[in-house]
C-alpha positions as CSV (number, residue, x, y, z in Angstrom):
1,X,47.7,66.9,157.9
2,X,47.0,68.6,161.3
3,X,45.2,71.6,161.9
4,X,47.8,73.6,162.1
5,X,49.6,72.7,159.0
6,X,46.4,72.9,157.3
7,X,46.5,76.9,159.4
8,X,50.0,77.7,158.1
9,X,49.0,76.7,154.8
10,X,46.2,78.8,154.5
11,X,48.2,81.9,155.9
12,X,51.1,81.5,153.4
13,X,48.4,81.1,150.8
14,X,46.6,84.6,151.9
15,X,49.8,86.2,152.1
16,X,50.5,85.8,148.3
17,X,47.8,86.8,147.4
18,X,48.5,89.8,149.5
19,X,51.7,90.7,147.9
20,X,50.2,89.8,144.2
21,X,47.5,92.2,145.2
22,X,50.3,94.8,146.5
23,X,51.9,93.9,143.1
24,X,48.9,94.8,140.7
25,X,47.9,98.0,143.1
26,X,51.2,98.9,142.7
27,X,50.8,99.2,138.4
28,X,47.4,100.8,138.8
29,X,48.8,103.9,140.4
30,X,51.7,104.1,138.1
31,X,49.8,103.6,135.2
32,X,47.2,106.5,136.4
33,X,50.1,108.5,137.1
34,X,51.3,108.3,134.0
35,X,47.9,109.1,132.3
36,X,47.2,112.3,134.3
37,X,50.5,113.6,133.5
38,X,50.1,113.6,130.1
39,X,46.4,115.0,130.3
40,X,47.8,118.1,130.7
């Protein structure tokens, strides 16, 4: 592999974990939305 395969790689790699991160951030809020709206 060249360097810049080896690059590319490692960028694809940190953008899904990017978008799994969005993902999970993503249920966190709902799920504390959620929860305060029935504290009340």
């Amino acid at each position: 592999m060249t360097p810049q395969q080896i690059k590319q790689l490692l960028e694809s790699l940190n953008n899904e974990e990017k978008k799994t991160q969005k993902k999970m951030n993503a249920q966190k809020a709902k799920g504390k939305k959620i929860k305060q709206e029935k504290d009340w």
